[in-house]
C-alpha positions as CSV (number, residue, x, y, z in Angstrom):
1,X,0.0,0.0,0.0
2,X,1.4,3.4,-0.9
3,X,0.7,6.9,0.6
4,X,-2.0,7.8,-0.7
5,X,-3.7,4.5,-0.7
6,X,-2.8,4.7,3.0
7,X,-4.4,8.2,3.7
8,X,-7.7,7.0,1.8
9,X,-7.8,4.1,4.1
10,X,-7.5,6.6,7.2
11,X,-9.6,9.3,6.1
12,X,-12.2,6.9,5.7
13,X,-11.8,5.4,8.7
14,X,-12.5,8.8,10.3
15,X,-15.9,9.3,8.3
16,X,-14.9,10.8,5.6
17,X,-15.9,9.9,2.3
18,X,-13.2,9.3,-0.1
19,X,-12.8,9.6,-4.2
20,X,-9.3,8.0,-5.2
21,X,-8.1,9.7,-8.4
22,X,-5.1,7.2,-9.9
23,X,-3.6,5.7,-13.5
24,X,-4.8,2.1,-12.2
25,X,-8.4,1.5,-12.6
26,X,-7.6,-1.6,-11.5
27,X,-5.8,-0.8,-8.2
28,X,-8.5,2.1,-8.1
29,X,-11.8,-0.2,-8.0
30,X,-9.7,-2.5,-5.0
31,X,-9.1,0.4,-2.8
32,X,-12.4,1.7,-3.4
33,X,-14.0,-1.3,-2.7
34,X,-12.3,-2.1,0.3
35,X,-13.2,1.3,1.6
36,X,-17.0,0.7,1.9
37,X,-19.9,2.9,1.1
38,X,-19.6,6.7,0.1
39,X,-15.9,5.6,-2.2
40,X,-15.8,6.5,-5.3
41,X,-12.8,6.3,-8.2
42,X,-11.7,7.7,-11.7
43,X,-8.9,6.6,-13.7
44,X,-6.7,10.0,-14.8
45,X,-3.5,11.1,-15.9
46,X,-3.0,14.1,-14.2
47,X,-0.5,15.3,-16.4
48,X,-2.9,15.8,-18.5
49,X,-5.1,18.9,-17.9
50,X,-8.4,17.4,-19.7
51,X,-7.9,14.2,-17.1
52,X,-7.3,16.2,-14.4
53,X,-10.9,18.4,-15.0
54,X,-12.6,15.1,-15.9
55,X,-11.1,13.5,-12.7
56,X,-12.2,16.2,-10.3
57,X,-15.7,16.9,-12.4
58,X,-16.3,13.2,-11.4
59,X,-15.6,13.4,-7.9
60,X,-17.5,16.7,-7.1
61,X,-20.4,14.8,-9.1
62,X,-20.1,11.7,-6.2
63,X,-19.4,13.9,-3.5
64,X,-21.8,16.6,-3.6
65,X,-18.7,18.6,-2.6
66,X,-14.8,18.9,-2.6
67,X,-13.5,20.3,0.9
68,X,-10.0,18.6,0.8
69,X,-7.3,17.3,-1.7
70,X,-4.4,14.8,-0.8
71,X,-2.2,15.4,-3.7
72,X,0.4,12.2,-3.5
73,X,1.6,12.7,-7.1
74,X,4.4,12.1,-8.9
75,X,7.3,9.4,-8.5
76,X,10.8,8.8,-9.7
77,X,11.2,9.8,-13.6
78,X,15.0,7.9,-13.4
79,X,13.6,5.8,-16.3
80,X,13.1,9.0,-18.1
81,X,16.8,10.3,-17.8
82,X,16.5,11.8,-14.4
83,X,19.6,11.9,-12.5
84,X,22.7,14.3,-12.4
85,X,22.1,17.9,-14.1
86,X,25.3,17.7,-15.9
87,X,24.0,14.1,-17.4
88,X,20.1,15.0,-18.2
89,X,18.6,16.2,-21.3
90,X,15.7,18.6,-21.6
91,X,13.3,15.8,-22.3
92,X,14.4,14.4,-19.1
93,X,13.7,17.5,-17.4
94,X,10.8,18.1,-19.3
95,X,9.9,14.5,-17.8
96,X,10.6,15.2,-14.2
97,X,9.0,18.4,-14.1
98,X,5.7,17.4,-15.7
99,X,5.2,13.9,-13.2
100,X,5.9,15.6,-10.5
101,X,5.1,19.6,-10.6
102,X,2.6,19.5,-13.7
103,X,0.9,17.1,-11.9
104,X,0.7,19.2,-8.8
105,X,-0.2,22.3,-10.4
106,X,-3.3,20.7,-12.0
107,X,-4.8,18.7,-9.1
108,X,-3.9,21.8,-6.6
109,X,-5.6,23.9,-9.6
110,X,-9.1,22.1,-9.5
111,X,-9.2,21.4,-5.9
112,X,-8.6,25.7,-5.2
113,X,-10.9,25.9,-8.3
114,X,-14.0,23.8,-6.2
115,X,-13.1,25.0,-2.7
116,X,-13.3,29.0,-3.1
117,X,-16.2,30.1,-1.1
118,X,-16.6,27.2,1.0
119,X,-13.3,26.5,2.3
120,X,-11.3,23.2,2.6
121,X,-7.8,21.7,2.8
122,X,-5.1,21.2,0.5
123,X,-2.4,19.0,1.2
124,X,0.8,18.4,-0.8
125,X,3.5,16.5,-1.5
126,X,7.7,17.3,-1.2
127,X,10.5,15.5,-0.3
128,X,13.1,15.5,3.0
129,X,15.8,15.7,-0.1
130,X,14.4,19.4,-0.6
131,X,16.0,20.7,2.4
132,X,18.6,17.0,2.9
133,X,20.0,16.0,0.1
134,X,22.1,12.9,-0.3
135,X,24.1,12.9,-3.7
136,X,25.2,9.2,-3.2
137,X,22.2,7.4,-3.8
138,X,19.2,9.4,-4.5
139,X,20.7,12.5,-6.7
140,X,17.4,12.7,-8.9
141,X,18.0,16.9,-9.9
142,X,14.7,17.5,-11.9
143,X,12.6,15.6,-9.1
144,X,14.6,17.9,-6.5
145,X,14.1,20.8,-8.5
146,X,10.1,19.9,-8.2
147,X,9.3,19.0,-4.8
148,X,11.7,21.8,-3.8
149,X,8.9,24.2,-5.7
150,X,6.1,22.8,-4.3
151,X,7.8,23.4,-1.0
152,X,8.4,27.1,-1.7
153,X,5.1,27.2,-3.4
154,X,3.1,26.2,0.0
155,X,3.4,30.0,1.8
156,X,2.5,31.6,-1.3
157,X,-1.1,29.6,-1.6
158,X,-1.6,29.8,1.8
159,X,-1.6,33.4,2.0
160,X,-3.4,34.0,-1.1
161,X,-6.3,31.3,-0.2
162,X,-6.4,32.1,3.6
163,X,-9.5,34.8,3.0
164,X,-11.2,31.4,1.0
165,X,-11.3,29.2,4.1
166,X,-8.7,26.9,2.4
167,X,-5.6,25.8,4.6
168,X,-2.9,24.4,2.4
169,X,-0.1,22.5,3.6
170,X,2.7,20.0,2.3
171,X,4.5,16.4,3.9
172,X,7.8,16.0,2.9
173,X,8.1,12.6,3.3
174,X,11.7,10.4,4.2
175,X,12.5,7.3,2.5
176,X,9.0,5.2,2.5
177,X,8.2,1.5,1.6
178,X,6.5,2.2,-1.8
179,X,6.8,1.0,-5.2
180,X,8.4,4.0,-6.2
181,X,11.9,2.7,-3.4
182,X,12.0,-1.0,-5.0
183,X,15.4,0.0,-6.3
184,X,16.3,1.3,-3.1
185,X,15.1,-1.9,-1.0
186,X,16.8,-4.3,-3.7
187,X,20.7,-3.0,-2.6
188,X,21.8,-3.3,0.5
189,X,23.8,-0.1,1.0
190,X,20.8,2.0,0.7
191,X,18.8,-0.2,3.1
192,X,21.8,0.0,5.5
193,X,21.9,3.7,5.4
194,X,18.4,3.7,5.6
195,X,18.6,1.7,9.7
196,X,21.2,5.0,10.3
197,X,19.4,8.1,8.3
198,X,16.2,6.8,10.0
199,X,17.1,6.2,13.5
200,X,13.5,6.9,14.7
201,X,12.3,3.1,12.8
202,X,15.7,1.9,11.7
203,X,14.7,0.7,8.5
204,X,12.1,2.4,5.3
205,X,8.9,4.8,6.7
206,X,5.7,3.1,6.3
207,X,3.1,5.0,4.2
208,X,1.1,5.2,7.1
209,X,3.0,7.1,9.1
210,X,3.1,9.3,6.4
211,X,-0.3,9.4,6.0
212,X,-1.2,9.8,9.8
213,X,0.4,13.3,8.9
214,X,-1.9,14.0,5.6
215,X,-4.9,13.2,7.7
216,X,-3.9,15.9,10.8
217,X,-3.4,18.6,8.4
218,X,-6.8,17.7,6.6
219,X,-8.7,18.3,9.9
220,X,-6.3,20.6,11.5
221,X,-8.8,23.8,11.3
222,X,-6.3,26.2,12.7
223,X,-2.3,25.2,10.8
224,X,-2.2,26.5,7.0
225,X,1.5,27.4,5.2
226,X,3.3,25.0,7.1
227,X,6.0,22.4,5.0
228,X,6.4,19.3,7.6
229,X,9.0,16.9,7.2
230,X,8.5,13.2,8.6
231,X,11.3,11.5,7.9
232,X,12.3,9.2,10.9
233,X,14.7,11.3,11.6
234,X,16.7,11.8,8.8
235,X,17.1,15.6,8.5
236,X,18.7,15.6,11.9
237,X,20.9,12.1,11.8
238,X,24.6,12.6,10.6
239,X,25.6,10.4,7.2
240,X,29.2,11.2,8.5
């Protein structure tokens, strides 16, 4: 289970209803039925504006209402060419950018777009290696470059959507057991430093850890502009 499969499955247990926006319809249609009642789904690319309108179209239509967005997008574009800046192209930039900050812009986009006037929640997603890099295994510059401007970007839609009602806030998550670390969890120098960066569980975050800190900032009525790292301790644990 990943992040945001994780933060569905708490939200709902809290009495919320839930409507899961992902590529898998498959993976969509488990999750949702495994929630219960009041779940709904649509299968979107949200790189893609039209998808990303049809996506939240469908889930206002289910909900009656949008109040809060979990935005868990993006993922590693190393497939794509992502890596060292003095080794990428500009279609691997390109790449990065648009799975991870093109995605954002959309779904934070349509979420503002539906809460305006009624208020809500916005959550977002960076990365520890924003503000703690570490160029020896995970030196990924276009994906830095985009969680480190959804980071900067949190203060600026805070302030601006405050008079709405609409908190927004962003995790920056440590090193998590998701499909997107399978490379990581496959060599053993990266799981070792993993037990030291993360002396808080020794070993990969679970997503719903991560997730417990999605759902507090959802309900949290009174914490907007805030970037919160939970990362096992990483950003204060010593590689040297």
């Amino acid at each position: 289970m990943g992040i945001a499969a994780a933060t569905a499955s708490q939200l709902s247990a809290k009495g919320d209803n839930v409507f899961i926006v992902s590529l898998d319809p498959v993976s969509c249609k488990e999750l949702v039925d495994s929630l219960g009642d009041g779940a709904g789904w649509f299968a979107a690319n949200l790189e893609d504006e039209q998808q990303a309108v049809d996506a939240f179209a469908a889930a206002e239509e289910c909900l009656g209402k949008v109040d809060a967005v979990v935005a868990v997008v993006g993922g590693s574009a190393r497939s794509q060419g992502d890596g060292w800046l003095h080794d990428m192209t500009l279609e691997a930039w390109d790449a990065a950018l648009s799975l991870n900050l093109t995605s954002m812009f959309l779904t934070a986009r349509e979420g503002i777009r539906r809460m305006r006037g009624n208020g809500g929640s916005l959550v977002m997603t960076s990365s520890v290696l924003v503000t703690s890099p570490q160029p020896d295994n995970f030196t990924t510059h276009g994906y830095a470059a985009a969680k480190a401007a959804i980071a900067g970007w949190t203060k600026s839609l805070a302030a601006a959507y405050a008079p709405d009602g609409i908190r927004v806030n962003t995790v920056a998550p440590g090193l998590v057991r998701t499909s997107m670390t399978q490379r990581a969890e496959q060599e053993a120098n990266i799981v070792t430093f993993a037990r030291r960066k993360q002396p808080l569980v020794r070993d990969l975050l679970s997503p719903d850890v991560i997730a417990e800190a999605m759902c507090w900032f959802v309900h949290c009525e009174g914490v907007t502009g805030q970037v919160l790292s939970v990362d096992g301790g990483w950003e204060v644990t010593s590689t040297s």
